[in-house]
N, C-alpha and C positions, 0 to 999 in steps of 0.2 A: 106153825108156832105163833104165840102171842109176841106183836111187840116187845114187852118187857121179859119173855123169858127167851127171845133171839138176842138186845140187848146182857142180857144176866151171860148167857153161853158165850159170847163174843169178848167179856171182860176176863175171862177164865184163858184166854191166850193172850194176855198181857204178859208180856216179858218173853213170848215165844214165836213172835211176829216174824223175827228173821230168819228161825229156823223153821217156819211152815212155806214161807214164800221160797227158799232154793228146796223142798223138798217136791219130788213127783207128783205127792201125792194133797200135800198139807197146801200149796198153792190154791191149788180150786179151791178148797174154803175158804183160805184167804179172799180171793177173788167173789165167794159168792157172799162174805160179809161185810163188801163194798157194796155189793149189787143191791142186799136185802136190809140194810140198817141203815137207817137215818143217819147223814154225814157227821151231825154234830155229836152221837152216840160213838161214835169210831176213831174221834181225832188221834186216840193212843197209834192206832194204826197206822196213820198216815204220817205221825210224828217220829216213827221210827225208820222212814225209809230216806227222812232228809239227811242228805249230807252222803246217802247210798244208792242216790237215783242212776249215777250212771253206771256203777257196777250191776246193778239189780238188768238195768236196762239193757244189757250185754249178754246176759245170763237168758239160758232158755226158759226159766217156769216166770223169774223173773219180771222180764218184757210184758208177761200177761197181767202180770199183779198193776204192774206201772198205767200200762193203757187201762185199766180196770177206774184207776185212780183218776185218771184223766177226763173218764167218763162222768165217774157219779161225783167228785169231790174238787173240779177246776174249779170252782164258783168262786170257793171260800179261802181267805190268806194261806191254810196249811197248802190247798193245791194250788196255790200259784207257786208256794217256794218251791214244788216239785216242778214245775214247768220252767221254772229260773233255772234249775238243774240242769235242764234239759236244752235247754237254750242257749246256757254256757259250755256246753262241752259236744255242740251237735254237728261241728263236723268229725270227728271220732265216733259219734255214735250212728252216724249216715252210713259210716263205711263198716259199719259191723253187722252180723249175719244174724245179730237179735234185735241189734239198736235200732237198725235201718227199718223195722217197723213200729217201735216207739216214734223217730223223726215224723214217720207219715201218717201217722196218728194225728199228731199239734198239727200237721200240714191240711189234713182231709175236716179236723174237726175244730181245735182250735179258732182262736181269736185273731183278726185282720192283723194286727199290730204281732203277733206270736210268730204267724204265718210271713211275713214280711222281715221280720230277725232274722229267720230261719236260709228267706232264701236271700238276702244281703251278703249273710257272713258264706255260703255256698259259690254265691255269683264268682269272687274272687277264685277259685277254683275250679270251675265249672267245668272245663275239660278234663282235669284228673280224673275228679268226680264220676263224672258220666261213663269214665273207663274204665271205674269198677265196678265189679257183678254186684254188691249190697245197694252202694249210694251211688247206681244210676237207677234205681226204682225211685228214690228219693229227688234225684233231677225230674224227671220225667211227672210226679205228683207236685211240683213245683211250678211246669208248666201246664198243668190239669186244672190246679187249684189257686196259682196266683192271677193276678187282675194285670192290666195289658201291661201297665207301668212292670209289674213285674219282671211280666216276660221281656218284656221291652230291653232291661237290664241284661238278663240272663242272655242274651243274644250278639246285645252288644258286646258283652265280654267275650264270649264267643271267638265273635270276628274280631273282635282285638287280638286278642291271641292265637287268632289265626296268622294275621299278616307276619310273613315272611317266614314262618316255620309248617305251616300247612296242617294244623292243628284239626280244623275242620275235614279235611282229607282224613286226618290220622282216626277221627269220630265214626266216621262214616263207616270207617273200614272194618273197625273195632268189634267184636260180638256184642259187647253192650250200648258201647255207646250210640251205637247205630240206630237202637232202638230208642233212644233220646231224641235225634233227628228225627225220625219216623214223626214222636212227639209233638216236636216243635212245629212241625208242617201242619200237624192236625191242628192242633190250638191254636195256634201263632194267626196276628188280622193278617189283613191286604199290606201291609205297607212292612211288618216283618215278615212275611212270607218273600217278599219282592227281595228285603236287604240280604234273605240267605240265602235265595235261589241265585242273586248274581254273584254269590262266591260259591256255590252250589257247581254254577253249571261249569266254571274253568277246571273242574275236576272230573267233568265226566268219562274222557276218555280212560283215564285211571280207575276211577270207579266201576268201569263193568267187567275189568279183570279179577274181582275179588267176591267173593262169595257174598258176603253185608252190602257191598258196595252196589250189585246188583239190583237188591231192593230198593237203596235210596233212589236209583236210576227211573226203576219202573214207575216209582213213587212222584216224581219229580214229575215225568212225561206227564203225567195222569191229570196233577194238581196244570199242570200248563195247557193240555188239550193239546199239546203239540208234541211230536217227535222231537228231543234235540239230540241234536247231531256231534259228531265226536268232538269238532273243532268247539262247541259248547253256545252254535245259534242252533235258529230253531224254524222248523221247517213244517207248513202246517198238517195236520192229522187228518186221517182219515175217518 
């Protein structure tokens, strides 16, 4: 179709915006008249999901219409007040089973400043976080996508809220969170890698009784070149 008669058809679901986004099937068009119509042709669209971004974001047809939005319409003021939205309410929607892929949308695609909100207001949490099934994908794209200062934080808080409760221990051992650690070790420089390995290793010997805890083990040795040893030195490799 021409320009103006995709415009002409897309003005024909004015006033029925929210009832094509939660339906199965009315979503994809939704979504395909982000993709195929010039931003400034669509604002009606985009004006009707403020104030609905986190419901919308939680909802399965939803989630797709929202990152649609993210993609073609971040540039201009209507799509930053959806990423405001999003911003405001992302730890709830980190830990939801539709949000949790809007979060890592703004995280994978998003602006330095968006992406730096996002993991600030998480860092404070960062254990809970990582120990649930949705928003420990969103930990783990935090440590993929954020810059060292980031991770830097994320880690620190970490060990902070390791000392004297064994939080780090409790990560490890976790089905999810584990795979955060996993994470961390991947991305994480020299000098974070060093700060987790030494609270890392006073928990080996616990570690290799647990099924998650196993991996961190093998994982650790590997990143060392050395065998460590249950008391938590290290003895060299073969």
């Amino acid at each position: 179709m021409e320009l103006d008669q995709k415009i002409d058809l897309v003005h024909e679901l004015d006033g029925h915006i929210m009832q094509c986004v939660r339906d199965q099937n009315g979503n994809h068009v939704i979504q395909k008249c982000i993709e195929c119509v010039p931003t400034e042709h669509i604002g009606f669209v985009v004006s009707a999901f403020q104030g609905q971004v986190t419901s919308l974001s939680m909802h399965p047809y939803g989630c797709r219409v929202i990152q649609r939005i993210l993609e073609h319409c971040g540039g201009n003021s209507q799509g930053q007040c959806i990423i405001d939205e999003i911003l405001q309410w992302v730890c709830i929607l980190a830990q939801d089973q539709y949000g949790n892929y809007v979060t890592q949308h703004v995280l994978e695609r998003g602006k330095a400043h968006e992406r730096s909100q996002i993991i600030t207001k998480l860092a404070g949490q960062v254990v809970t976080m990582s120990q649930n099934k949705y928003a420990s994908n969103v930990i783990e794209k935090c440590f993929q996508h954020g810059d060292i200062a980031e991770r830097d934080l994320l880690i620190r808080r970490i060990v902070e809220q390791t000392e004297g409760n064994n939080n780090l221990l409790a990560m490890m051992k976790d089905q999810y969170a584990n795979y955060v650690v996993h994470k961390i070790l991947e991305t994480c420089n020299e000098d974070q890698r060093e700060l987790l390995l030494s609270h890392v290793k006073d928990h080996m010997q616990a570690l290799r009784k647990y099924t998650y805890g196993k991996h961190i083990v093998s994982r650790v040795e590997q990143l060392c070149g050395d065998v460590v040893t249950l008391s938590g030195t290290a003895e060299s490799g073969s």
